[in-house]
KEKE-3310 file (N, C-alpha, C; in steps of 0.2 Angstrom, whole numbers, plus 5000, padded with zeros to 4 digits):
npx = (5239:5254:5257:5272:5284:5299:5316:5325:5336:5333:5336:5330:5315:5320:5326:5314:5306:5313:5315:5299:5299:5308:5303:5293:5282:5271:5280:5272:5258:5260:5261:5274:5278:5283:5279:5276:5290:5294:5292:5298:5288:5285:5272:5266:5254:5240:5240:5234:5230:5236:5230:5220:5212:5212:5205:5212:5213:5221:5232:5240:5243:5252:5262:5268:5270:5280:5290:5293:5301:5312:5316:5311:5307:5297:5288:5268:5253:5239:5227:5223:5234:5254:5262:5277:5286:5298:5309:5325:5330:5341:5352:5364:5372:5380:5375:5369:5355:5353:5344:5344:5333:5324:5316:5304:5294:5280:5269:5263:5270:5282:5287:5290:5301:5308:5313:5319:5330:5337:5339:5346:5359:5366:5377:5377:5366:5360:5357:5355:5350:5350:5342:5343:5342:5345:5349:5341:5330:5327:5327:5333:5337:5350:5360:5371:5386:5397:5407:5425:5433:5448)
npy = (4253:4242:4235:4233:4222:4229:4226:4216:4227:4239:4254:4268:4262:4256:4267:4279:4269:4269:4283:4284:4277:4283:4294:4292:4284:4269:4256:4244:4247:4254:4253:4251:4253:4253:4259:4252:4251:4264:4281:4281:4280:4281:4274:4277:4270:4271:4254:4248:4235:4224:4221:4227:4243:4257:4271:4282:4300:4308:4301:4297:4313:4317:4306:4312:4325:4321:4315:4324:4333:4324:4326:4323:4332:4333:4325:4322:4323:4313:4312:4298:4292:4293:4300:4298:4306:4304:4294:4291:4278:4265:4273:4274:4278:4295:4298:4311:4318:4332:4346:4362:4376:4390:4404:4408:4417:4413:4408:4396:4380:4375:4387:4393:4385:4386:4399:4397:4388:4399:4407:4400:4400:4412:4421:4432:4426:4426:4417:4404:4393:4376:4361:4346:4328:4314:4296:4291:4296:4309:4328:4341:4358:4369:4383:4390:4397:4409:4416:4416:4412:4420)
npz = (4537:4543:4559:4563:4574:4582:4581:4592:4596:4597:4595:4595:4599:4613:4620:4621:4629:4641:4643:4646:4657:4667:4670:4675:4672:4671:4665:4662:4657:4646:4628:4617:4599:4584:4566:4551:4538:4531:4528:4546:4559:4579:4590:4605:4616:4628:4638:4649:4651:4644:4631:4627:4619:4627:4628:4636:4635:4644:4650:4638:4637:4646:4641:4632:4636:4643:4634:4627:4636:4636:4626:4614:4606:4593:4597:4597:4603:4601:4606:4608:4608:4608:4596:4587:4575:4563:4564:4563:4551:4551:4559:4570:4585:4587:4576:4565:4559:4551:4549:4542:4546:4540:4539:4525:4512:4503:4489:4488:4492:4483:4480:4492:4496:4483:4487:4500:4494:4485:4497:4505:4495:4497:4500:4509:4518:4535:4545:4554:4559:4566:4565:4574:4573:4582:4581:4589:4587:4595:4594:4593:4594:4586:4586:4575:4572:4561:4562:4569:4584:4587)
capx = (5246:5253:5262:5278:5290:5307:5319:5325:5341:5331:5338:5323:5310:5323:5326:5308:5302:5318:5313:5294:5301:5312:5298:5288:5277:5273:5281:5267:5253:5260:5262:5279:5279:5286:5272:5281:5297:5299:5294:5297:5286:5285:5270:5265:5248:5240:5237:5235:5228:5239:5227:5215:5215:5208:5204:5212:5219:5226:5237:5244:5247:5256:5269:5272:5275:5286:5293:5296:5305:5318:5321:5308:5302:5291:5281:5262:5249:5234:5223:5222:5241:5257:5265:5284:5289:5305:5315:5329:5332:5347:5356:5369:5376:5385:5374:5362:5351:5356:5342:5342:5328:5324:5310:5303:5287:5278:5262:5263:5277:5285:5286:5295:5307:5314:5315:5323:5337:5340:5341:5352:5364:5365:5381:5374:5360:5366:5351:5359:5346:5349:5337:5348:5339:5348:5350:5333:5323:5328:5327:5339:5339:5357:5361:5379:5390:5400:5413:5430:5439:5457)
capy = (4252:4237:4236:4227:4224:4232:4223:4218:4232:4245:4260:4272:4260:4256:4278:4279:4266:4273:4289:4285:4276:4288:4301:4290:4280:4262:4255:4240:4251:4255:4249:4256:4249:4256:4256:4251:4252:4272:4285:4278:4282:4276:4273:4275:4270:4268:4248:4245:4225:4221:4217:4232:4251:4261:4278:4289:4305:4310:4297:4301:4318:4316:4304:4317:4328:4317:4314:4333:4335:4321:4327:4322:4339:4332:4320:4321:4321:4314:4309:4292:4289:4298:4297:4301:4307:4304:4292:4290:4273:4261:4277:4272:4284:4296:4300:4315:4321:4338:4351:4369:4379:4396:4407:4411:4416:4411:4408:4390:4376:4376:4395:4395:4380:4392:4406:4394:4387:4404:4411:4396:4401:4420:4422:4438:4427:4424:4413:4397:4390:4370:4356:4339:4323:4310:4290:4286:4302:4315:4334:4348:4364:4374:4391:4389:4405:4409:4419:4411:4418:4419)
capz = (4539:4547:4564:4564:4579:4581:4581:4601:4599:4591:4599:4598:4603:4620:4622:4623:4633:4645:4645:4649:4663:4668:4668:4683:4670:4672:4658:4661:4655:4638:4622:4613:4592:4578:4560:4544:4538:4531:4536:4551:4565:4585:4592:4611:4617:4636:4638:4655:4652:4639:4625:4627:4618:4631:4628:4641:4635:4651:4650:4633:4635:4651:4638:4626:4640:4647:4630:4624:4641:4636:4620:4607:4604:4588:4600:4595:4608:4597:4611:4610:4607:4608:4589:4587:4568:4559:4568:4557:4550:4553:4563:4573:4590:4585:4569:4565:4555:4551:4543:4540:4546:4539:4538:4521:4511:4497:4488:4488:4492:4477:4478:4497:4491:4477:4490:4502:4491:4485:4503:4506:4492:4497:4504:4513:4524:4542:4547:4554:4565:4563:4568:4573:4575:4582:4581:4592:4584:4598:4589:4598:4591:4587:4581:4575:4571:4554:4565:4572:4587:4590)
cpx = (5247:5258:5267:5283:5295:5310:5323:5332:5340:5331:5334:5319:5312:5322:5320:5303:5308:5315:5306:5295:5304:5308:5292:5280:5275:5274:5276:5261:5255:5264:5267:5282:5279:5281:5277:5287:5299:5292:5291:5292:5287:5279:5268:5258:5248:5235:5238:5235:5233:5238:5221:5217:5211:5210:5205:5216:5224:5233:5243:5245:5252:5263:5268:5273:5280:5292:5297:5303:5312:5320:5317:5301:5296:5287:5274:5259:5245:5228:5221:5230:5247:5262:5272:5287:5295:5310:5320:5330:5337:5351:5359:5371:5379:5383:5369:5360:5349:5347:5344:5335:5328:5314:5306:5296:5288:5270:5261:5270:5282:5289:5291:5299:5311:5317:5317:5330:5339:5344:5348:5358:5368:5370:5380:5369:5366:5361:5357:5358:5348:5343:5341:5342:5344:5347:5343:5327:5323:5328:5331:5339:5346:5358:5369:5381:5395:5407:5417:5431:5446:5460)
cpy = (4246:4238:4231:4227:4226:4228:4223:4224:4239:4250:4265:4269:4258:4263:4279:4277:4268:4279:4291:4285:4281:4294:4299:4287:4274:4258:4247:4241:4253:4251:4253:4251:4256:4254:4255:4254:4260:4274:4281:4282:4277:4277:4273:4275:4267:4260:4244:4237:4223:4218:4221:4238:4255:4268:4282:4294:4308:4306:4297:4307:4319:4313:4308:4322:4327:4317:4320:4334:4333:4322:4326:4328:4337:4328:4324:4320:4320:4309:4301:4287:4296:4296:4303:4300:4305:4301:4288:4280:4268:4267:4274:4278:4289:4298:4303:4315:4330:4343:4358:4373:4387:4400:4411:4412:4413:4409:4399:4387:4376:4383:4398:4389:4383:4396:4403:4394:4393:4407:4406:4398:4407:4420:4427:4436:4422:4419:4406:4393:4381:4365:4349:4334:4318:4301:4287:4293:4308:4322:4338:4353:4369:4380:4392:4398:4405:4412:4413:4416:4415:4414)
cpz = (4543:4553:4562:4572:4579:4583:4589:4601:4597:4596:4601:4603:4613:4623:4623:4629:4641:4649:4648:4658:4670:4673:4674:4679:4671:4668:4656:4657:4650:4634:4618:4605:4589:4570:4554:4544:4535:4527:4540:4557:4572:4587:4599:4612:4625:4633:4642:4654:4649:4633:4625:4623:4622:4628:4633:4641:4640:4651:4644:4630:4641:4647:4635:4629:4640:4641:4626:4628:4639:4630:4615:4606:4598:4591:4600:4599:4602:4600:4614:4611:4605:4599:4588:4579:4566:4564:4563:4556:4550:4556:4567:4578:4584:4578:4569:4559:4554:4547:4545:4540:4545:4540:4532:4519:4505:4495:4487:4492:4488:4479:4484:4495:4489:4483:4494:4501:4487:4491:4506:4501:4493:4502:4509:4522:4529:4546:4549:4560:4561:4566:4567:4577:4575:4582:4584:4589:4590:4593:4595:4592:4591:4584:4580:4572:4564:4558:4569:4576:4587:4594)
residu = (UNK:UNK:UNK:UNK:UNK:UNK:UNK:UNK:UNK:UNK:UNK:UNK:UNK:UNK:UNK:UNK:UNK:UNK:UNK:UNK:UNK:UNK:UNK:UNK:UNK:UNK:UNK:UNK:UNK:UNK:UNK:UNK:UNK:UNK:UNK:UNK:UNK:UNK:UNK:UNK:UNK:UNK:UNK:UNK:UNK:UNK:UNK:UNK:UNK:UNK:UNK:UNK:UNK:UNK:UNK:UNK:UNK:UNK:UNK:UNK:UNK:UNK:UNK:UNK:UNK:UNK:UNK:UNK:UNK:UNK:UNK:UNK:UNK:UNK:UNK:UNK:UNK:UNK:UNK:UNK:UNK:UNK:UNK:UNK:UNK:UNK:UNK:UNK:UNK:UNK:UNK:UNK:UNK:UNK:UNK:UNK:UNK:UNK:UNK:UNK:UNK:UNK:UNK:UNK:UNK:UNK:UNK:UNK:UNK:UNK:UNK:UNK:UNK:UNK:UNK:UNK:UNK:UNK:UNK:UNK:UNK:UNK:UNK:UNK:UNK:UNK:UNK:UNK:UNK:UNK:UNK:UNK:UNK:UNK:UNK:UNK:UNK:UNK:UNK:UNK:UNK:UNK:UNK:UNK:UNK:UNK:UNK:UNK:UNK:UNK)
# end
């Protein structure tokens, strides 16, 4: 994989390095880059010198702490570096990333898939957990309602 830089108005990689700060980090000490172009991931690493990889987990599970807290519930402790999944691509404010989360079985993938977009079609099921990811890769969980009131 190769590293690339974000571009300087790149809305995640800003919300990120925000949020560490925010959270009582020294945004000196680490490294906040994005790996190729799709699926995008973000990168947090401790790099106290500025041209070093130091190994101190402590440090990067404190950021995926820090980073759960402010919203990026999929942040990644992976001891050496904190890794932040699915940050949507050209997103703009104001724009999510909608899934549908159920709970189904099966004997493979394939197999929950089917019994998924079945459950999905089944006018009967009430399940209506969502999963929204926003614009810098934040994730919020909703459970919306089919009922209207008066």
């Amino acid at each position: 994989m190769t590293s690339t830089a974000p571009p300087p108005n790149d809305a995640a990689i800003e919300a990120i390095r925000t949020a560490l700060a925010d959270g009582g980090h020294d945004p000196g000490e680490l490294l906040v880059l994005s790996l190729g172009a799709g699926p995008r991931h973000v990168i947090v690493r401790y790099n106290p010198d500025g041209d070093s990889w130091a190994q101190e987990p402590e440090h990067c599970a404190a950021y995926a702490l820090t980073l759960r807290h402010a919203g990026w519930g999929r942040a990644l402790d992976l001891e050496s570096l904190v890794l932040i999944p699915d940050v949507p691509l050209g997103a703009e404010p104001g724009q999510y990333i909608a899934t549908w989360q159920i709970d189904v079985d099966g004997d493979d993938a394939a197999g929950a898939g089917a019994e998924a977009r079945e459950r999905q079609l089944d006018p009967g099921v009430t399940e209506a957990l969502w999963t929204l990811t926003d614009h810098a890769g934040r994730t919020t969980a909703v459970t919306t309602s089919d009922h209207t009131h008066p």
